[in-house]
DSSP file (Angstrom, degrees, kcal/mol; ACC not computed):
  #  RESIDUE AA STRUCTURE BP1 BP2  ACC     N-H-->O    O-->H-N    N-H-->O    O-->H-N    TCO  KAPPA ALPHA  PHI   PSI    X-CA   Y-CA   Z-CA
    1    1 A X              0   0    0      0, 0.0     0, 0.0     0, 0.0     0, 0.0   0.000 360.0 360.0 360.0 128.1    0.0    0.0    0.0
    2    2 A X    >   +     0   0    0      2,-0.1     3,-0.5    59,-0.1    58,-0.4   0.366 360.0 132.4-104.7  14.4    1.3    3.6   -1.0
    3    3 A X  T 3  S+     0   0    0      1,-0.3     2,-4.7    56,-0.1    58,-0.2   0.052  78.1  23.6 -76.5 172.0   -1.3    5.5    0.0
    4    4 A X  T 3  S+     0   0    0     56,-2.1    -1,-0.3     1,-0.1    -2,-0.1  -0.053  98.8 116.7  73.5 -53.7    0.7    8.8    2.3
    5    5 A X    <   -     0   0    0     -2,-4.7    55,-1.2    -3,-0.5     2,-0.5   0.222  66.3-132.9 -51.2 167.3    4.1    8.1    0.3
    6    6 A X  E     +A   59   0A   0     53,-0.2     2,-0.3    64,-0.1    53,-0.2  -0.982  37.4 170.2-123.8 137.1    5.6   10.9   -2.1
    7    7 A X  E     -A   58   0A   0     51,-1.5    51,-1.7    -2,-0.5     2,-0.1  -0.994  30.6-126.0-160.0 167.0    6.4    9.5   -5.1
    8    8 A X  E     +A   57   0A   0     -2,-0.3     2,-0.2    49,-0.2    49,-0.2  -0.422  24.4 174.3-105.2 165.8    7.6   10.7   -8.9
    9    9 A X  E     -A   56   0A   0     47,-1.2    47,-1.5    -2,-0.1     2,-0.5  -0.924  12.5-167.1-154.4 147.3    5.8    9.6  -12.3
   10   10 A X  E     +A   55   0A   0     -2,-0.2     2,-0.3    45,-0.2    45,-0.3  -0.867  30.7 138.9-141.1 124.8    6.7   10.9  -15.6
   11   11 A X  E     -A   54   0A   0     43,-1.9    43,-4.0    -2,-0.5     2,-0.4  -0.936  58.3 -92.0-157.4 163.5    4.0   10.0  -18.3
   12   12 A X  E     -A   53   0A   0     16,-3.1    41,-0.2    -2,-0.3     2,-0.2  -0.759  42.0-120.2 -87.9 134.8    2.3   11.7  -21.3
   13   13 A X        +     0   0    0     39,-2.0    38,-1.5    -2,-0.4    14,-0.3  -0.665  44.0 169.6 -71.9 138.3   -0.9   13.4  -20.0
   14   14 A X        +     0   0    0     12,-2.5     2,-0.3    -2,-0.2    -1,-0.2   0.451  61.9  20.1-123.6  -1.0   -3.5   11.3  -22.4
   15   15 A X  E     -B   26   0A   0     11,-0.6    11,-1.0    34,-0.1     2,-0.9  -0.903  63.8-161.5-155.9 143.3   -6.8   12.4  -20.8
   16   16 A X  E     -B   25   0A   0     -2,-0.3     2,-0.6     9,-0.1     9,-0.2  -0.710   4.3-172.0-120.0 116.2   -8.0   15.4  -18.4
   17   17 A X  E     -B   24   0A   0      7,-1.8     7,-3.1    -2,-0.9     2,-0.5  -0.839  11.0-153.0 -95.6 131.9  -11.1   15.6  -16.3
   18   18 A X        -     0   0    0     -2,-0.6     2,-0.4     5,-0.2     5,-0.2  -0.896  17.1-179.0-107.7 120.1  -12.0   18.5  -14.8
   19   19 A X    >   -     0   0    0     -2,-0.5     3,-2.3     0, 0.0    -2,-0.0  -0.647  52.9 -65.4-123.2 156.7  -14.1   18.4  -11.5
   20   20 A X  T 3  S-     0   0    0     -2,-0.4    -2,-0.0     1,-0.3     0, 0.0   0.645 126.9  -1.1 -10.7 -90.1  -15.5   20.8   -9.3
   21   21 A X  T 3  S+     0   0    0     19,-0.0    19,-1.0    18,-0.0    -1,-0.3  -0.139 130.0  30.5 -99.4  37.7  -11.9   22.5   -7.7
   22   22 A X  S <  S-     0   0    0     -3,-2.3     2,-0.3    17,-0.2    17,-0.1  -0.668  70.6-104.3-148.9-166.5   -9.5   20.2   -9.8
   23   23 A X        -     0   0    0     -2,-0.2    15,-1.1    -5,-0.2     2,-0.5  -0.801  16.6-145.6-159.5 126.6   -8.3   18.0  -12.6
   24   24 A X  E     -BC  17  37A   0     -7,-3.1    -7,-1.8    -2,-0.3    13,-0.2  -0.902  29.7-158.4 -68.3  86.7   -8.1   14.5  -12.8
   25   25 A X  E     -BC  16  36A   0     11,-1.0    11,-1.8    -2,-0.5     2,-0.4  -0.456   5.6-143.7 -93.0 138.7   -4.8   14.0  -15.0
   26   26 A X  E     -B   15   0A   0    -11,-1.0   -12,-2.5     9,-0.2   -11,-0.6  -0.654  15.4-170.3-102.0  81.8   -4.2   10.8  -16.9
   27   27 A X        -     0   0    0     -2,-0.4     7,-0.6   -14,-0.3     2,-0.3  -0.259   9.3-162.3 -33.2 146.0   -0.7    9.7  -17.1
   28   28 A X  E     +G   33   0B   0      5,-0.2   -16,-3.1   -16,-0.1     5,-0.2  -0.832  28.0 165.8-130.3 115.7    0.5    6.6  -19.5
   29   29 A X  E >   -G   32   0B   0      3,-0.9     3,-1.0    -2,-0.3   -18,-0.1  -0.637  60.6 -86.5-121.7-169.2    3.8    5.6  -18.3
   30   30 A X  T 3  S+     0   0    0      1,-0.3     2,-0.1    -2,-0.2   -19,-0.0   0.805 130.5  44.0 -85.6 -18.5    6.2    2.4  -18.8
   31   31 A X  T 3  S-     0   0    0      1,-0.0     2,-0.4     0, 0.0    -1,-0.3  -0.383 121.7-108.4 -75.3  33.9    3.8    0.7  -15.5
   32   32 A X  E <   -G   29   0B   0     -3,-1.0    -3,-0.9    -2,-0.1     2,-0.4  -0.792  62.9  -0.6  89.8-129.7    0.9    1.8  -16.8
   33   33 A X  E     +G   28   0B   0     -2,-0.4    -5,-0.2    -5,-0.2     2,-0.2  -0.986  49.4 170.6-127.8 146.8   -1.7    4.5  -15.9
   34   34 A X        -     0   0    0     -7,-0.6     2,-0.4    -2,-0.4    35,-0.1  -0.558  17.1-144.8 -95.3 169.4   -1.6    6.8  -13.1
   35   35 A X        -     0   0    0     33,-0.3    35,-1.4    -9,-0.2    -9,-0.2  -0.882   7.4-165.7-149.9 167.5   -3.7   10.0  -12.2
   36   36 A X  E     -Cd  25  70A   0    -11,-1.8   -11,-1.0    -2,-0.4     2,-0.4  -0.535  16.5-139.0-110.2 161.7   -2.8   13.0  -10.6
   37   37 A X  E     -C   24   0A   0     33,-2.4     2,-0.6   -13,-0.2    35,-0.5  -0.870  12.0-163.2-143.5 123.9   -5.0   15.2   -9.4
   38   38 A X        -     0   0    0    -15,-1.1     5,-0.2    -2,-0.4     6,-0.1  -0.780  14.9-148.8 -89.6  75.2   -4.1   19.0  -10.1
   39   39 A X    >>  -     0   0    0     -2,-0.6     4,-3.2    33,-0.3     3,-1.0  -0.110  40.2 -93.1 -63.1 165.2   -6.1   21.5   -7.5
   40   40 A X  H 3> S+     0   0    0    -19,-1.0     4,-1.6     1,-0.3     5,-0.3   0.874 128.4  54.4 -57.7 -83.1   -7.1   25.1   -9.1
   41   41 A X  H 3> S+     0   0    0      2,-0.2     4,-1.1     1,-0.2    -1,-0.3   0.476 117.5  29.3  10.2 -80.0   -3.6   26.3   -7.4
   42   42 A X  H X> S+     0   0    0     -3,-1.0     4,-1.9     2,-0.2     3,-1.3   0.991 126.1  48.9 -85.7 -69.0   -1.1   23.7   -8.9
   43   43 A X  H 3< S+     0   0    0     -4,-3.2     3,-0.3     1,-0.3    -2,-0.2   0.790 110.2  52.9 -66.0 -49.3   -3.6   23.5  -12.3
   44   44 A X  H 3< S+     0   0    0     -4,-1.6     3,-0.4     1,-0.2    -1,-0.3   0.875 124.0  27.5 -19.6 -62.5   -3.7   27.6  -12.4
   45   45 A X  H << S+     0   0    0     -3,-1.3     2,-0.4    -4,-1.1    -1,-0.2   0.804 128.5  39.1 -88.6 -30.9    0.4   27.7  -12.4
   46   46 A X  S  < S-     0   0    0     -4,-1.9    -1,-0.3    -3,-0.3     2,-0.2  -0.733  81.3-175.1-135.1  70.4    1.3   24.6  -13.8
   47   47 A X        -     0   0    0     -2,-0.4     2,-0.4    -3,-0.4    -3,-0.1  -0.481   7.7-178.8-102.3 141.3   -1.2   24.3  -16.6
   48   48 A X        -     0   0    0     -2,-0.2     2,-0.3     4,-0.0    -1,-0.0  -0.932   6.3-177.5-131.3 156.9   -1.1   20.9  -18.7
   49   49 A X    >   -     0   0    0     -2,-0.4     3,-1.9   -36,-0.0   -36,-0.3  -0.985  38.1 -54.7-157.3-176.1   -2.8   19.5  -21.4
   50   50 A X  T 3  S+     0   0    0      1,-0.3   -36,-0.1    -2,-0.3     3,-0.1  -0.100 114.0  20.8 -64.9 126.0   -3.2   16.4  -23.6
   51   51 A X  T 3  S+     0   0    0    -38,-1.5    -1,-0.3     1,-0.4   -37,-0.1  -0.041  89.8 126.0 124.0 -17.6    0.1   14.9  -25.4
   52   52 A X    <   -     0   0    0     -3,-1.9   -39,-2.0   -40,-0.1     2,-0.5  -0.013  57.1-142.5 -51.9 159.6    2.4   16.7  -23.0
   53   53 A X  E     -AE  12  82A   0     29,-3.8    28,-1.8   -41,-0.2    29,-1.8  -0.968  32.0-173.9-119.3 151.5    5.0   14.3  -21.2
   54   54 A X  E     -AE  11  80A   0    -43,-4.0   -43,-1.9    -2,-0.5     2,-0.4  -0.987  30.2-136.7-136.3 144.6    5.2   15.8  -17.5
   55   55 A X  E     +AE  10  79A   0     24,-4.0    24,-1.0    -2,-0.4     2,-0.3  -0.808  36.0 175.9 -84.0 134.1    7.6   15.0  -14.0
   56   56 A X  E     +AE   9  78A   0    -47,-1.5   -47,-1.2    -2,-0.4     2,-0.3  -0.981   9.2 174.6-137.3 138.2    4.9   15.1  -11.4
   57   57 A X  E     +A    8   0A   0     20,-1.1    16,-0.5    -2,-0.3     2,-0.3  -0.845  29.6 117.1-148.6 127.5    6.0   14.2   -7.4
   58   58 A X  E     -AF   7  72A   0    -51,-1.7   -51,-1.5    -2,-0.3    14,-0.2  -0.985  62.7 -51.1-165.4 150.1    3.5   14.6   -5.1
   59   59 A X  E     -AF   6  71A   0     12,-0.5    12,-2.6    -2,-0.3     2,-0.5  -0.006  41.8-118.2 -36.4 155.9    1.4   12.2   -2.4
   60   60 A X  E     - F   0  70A   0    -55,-1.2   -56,-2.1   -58,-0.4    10,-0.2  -0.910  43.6-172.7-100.0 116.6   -0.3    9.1   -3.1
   61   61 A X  E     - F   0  69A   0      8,-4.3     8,-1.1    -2,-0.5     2,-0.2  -0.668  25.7-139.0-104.0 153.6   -4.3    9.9   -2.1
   62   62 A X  E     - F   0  68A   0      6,-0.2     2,-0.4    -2,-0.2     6,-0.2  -0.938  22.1-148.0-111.6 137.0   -6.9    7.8   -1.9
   63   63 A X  E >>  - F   0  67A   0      4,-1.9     3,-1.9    -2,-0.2     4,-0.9  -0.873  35.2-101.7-146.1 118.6  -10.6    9.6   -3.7
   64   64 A X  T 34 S+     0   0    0     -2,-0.4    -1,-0.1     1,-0.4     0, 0.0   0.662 127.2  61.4 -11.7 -44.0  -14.3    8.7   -2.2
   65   65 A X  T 34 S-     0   0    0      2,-0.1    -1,-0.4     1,-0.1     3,-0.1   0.347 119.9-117.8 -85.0   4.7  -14.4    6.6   -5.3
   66   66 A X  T <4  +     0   0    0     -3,-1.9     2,-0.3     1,-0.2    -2,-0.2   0.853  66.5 133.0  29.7  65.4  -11.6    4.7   -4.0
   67   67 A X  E  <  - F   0  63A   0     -4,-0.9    -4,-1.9   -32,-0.0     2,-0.5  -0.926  48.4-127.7-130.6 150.9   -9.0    5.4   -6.7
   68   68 A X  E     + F   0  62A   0     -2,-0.3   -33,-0.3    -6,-0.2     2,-0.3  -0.774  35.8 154.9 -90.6 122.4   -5.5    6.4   -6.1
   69   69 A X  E     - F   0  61A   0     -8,-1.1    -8,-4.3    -2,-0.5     2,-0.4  -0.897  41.9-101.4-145.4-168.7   -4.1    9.0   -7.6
   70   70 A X  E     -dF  36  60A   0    -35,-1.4   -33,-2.4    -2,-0.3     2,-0.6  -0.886  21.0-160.1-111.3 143.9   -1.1   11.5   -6.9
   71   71 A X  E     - F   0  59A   0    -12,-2.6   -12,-0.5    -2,-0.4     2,-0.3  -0.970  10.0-152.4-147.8 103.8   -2.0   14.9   -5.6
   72   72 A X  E     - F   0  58A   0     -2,-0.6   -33,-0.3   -35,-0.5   -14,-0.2  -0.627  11.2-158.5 -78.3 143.4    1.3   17.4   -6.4
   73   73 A X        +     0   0    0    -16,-0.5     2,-0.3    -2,-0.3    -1,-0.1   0.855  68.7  44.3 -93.9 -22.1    1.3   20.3   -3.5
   74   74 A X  S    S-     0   0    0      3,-0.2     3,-0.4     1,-0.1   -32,-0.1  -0.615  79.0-126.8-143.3 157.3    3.0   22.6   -4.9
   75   75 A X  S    S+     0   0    0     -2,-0.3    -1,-0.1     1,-0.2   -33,-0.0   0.913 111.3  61.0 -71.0 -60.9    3.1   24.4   -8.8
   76   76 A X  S    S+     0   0    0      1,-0.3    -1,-0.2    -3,-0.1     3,-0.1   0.293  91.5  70.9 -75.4  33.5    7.1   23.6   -9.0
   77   77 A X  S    S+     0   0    0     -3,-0.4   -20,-1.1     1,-0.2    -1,-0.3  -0.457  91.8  61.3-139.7  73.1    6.3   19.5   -8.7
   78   78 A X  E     +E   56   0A   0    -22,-0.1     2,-0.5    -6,-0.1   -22,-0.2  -0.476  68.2 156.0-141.1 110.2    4.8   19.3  -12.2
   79   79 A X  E     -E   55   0A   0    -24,-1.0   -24,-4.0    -3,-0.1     2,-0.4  -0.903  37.2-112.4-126.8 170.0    7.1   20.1  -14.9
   80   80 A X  E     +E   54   0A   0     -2,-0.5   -26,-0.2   -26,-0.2     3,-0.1  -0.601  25.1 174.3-109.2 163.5    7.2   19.2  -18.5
   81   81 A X  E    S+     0   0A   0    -28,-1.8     2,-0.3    -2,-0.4   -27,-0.2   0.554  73.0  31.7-109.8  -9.7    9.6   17.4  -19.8
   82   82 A X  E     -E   53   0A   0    -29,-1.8   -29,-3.8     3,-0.0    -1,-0.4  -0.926  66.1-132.6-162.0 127.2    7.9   17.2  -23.5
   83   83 A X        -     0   0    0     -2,-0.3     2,-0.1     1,-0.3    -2,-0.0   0.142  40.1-101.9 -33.2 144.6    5.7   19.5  -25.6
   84   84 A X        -     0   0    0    -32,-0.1     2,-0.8   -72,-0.0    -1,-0.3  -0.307  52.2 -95.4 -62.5 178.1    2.6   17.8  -27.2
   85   85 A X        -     0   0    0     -3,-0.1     2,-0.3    -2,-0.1   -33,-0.0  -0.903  29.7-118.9-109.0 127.2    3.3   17.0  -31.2
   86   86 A X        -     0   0    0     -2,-0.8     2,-0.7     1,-0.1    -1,-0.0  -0.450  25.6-142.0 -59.2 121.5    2.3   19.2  -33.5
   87   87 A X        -     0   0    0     -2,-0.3     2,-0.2     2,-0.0    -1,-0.1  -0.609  16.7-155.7 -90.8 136.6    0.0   17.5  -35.7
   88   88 A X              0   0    0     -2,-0.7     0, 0.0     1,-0.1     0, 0.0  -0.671 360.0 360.0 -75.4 146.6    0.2   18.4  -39.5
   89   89 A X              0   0    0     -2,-0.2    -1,-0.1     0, 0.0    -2,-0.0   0.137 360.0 360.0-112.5 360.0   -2.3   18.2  -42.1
């Protein structure tokens, strides 16, 4: 169980939900999927969006719905590490 631990992820965001004072962020990394969850704060300053690859390090939460996700405190523990790709036509 990780639930309380601080721990790092680096994934391509591939889907975002936005809820009441948040974002749910979806990560795809080489273990799978994560999510993060980015309050108005962190998502305000540290704004992401689909195709980015991002560093996130933040607690492990557990969410009424009983899913885990990673809850950054702070703006400067999400950065990106990768751009989306520009798609061409």
């Amino acid at each position: 169980n990780q639930r309380g631990e601080i721990v790092r992820v680096v994934g391509e965001v591939v889907a975002i939900e936005k809820i009441s004072s948040a974002q749910d962020v979806l990560l795809r990394d080489e273990s799978g999927a994560q999510f993060v969850r980015l309050w108005r704060v962190v998502a305000e300053r540290a704004p992401v969006e689909v195709g980015m690859t991002i560093d996130v390090v933040g607690r492990v939460r557990l969410s009424r719905q009983r899913r885990l996700f990673i809850e950054p405190a702070l703006p400067q523990d999400v950065s990106v590490v990768r751009l989306p790709e520009k798609q061409t036509s």
